[in-house]
C-alpha positions as CSV (number, residue, x, y, z in Angstrom):
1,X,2.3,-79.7,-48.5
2,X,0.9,-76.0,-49.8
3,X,-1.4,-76.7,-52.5
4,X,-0.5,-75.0,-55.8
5,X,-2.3,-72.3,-55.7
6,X,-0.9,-71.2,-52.9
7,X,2.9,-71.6,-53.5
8,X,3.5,-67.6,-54.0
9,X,6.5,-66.5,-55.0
10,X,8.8,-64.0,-54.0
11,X,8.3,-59.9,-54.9
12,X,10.8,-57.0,-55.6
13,X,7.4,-54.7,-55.3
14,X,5.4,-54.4,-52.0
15,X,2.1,-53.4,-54.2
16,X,2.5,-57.2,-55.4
17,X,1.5,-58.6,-52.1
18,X,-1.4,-56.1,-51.1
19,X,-2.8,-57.6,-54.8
20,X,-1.7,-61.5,-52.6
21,X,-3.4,-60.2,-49.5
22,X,-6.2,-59.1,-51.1
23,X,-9.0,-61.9,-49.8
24,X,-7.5,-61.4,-46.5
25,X,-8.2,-57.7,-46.7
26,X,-11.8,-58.4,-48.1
27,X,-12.2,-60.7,-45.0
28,X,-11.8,-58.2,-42.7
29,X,-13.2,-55.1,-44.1
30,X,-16.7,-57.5,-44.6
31,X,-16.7,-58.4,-41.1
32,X,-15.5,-55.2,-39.8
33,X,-18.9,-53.4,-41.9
34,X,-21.6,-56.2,-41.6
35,X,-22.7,-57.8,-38.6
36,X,-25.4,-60.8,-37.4
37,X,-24.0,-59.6,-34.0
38,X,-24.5,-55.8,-33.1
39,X,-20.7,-55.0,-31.7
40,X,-20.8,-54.1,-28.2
41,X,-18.8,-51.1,-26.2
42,X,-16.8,-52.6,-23.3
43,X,-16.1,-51.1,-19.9
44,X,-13.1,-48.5,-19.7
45,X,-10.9,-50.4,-17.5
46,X,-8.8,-48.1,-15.5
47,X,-5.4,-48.5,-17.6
48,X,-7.7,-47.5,-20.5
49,X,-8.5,-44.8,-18.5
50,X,-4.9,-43.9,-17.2
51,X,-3.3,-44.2,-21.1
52,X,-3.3,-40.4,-22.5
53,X,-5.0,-39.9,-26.0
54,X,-1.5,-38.7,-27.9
55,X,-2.1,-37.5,-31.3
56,X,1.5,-37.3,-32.1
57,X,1.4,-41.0,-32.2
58,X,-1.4,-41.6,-35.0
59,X,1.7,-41.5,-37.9
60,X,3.3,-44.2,-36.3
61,X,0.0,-46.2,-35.9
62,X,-0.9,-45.3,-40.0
63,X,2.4,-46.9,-40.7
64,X,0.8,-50.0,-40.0
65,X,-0.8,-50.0,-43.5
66,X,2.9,-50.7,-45.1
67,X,4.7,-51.9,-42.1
68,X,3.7,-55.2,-42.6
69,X,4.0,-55.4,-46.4
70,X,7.3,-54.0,-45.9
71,X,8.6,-57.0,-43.5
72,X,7.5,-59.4,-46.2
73,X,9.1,-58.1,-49.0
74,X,12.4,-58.9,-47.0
75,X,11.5,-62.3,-46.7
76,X,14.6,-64.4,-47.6
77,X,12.8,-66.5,-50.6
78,X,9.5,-67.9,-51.6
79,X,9.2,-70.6,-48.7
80,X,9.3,-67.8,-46.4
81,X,6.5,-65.7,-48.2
82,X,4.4,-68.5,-48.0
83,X,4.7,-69.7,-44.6
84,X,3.6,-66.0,-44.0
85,X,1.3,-66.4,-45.7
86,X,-0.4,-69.6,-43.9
87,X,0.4,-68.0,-40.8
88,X,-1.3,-64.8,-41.7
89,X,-4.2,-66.4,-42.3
90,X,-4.6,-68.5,-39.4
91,X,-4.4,-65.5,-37.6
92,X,-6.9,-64.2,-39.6
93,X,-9.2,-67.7,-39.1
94,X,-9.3,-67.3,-34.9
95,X,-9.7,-63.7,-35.4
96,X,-12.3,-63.2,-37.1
97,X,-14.5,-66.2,-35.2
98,X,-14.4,-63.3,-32.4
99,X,-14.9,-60.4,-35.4
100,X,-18.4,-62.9,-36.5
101,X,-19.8,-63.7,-33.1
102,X,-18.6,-61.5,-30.6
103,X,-17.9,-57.8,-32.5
104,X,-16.3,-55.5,-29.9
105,X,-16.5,-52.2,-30.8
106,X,-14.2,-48.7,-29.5
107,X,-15.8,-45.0,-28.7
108,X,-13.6,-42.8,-30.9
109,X,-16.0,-40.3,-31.3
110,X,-15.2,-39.3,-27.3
111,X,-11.2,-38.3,-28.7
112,X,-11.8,-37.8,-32.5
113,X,-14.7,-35.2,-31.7
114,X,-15.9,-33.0,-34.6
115,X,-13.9,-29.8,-35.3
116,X,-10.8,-31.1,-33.8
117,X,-7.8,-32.0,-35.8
118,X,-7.6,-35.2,-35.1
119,X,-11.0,-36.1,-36.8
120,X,-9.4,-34.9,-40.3
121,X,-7.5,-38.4,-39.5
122,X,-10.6,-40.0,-38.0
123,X,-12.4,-39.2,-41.1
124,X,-9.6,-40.9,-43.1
125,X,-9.2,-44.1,-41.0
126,X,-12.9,-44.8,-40.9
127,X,-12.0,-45.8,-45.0
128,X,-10.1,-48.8,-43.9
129,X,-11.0,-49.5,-40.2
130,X,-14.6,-49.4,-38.5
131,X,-14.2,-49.0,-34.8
132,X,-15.5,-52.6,-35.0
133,X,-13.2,-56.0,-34.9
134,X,-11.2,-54.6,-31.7
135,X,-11.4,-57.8,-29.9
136,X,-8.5,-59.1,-30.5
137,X,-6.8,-56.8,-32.1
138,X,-5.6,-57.8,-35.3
139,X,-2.9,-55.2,-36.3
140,X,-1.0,-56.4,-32.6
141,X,-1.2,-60.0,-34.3
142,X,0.3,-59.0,-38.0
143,X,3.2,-56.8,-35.7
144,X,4.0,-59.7,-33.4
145,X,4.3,-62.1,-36.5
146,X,6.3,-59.0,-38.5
147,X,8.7,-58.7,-35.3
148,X,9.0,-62.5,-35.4
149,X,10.0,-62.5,-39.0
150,X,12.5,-59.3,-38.8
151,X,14.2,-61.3,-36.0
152,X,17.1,-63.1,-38.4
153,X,17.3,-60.1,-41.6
154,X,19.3,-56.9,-40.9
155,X,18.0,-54.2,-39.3
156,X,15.9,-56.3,-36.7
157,X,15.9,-54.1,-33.8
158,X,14.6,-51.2,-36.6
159,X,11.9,-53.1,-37.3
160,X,11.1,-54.5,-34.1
161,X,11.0,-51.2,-32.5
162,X,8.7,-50.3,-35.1
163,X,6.6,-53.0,-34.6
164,X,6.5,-52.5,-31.1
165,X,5.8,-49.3,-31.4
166,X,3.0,-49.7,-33.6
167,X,1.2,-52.1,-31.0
168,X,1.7,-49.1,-28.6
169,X,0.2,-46.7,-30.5
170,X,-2.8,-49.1,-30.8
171,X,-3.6,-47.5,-27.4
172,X,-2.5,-44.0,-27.5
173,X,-4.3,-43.3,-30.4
174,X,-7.9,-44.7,-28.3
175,X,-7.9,-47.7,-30.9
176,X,-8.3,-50.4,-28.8
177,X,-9.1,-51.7,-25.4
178,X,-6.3,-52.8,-23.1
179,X,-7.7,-56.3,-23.4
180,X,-7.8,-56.4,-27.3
181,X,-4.3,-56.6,-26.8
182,X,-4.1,-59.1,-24.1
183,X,-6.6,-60.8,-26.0
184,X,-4.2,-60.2,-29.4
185,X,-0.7,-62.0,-27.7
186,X,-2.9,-65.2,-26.8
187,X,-4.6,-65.1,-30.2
188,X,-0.9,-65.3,-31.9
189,X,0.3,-67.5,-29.3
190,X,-2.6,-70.1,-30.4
191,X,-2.1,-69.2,-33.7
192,X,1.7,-69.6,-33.7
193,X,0.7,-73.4,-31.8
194,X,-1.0,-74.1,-34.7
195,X,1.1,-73.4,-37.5
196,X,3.2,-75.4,-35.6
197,X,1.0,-78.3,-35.5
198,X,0.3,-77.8,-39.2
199,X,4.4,-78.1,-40.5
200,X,4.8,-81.0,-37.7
201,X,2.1,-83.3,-40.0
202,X,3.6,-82.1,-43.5
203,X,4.8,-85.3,-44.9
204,X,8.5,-84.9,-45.1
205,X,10.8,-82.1,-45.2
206,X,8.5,-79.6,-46.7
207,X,10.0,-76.3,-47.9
208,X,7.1,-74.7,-46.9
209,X,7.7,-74.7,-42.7
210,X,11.7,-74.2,-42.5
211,X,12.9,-75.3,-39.6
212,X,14.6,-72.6,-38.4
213,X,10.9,-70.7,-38.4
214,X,8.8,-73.7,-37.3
215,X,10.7,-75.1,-34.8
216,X,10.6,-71.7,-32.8
């Protein structure tokens, strides 16, 4: 079972979980900022090189920052919030062993170049997101597991689209690496493997992994 501490309950107000989320959020902004491990630039493969730089895209890709937040606060009730929350944060575990030792970093300066308009946004992003942690990429994992939990509540194919649509942006706004997100789908596959392995060894029928989410 969850221990205690961890059974969150359901929120009417989104700004409640990014106060839930918080550790989570400290997690990755320390290892996105400090490093044993200098991050390392990886070869442009040539779909990198192929994908345009679109700068009409970057609003869909800052929409990340309540996308997420947004798909939880439609949760159905508590259980739900906190299987998220567990899954979130084994995410969050096999990301972050990459993050610790073996940081990728992104050129961004070769698309957000001084003087353009884009590095207005550049100069904003850099306050939440290093172009360090690319590898994988962890906004694909939170979208894939926000699609997955928009699946069953109305309005699915909205969200999912956005979701989607987020991951794409990942690229077209010369975020990430074509591999961050290959990298990113087998990250939540193993992830989603062990969550599963988790509610599979919770003694009885625990609330906490429904079976209509586990079992998938």
């Amino acid at each position: 079972m969850i221990p205690d501490f961890l059974k969150i309950k359901k929120h009417r107000c989104i700004l409640n979980y990014y106060l839930i989320w918080l550790p989570f959020i400290m997690v990755y902004q320390v290892t996105n900022r400090f490093h044993f491990i200098e991050p390392r630039l990886l070869p442009m493969s040539r779909l990198d090189e192929a994908i345009p730089f679109l700068p009409w895209t970057i609003p869909v890709y800052v929409s990340y920052l309540v996308y997420t937040f947004v798909v939880i606060t439609r949760s159905r009730d508590d259980n739900e919030v906190r299987e998220i929350f567990v899954f979130t944060h084994i995410q969050l575990v096999i990301a972050a062993l990459f993050f610790i030792f073996f940081p990728v970093t992104y050129p961004r300066e070769g698309f957000y170049y001084p003087g353009s308009m884009t590095s207005m946004f550049n100069g904003f992003w850099v306050m939440f997101d290093e172009p360090n942690n690319c590898f994988p990429s962890l906004h694909t994992m939170l979208c894939l597991t926000a699609i997955r939990y928009s699946m069953d509540k109305p309005g699915k194919w909205l969200f999912c689209a956005w979701g989607a649509l987020i991951i794409a942006t990942t690229l077209t706004c010369k975020q990430h690496y074509v591999i961050d997100i290959a990298g990113a789908f087998a990250a939540y596959w193993l992830s989603l493997k062990i969550f599963s392995l988790y509610c599979s060894r919770t003694p009885g029928k625990s609330p906490d992994c429904p079976p209509s989410q586990s079992s998938q």
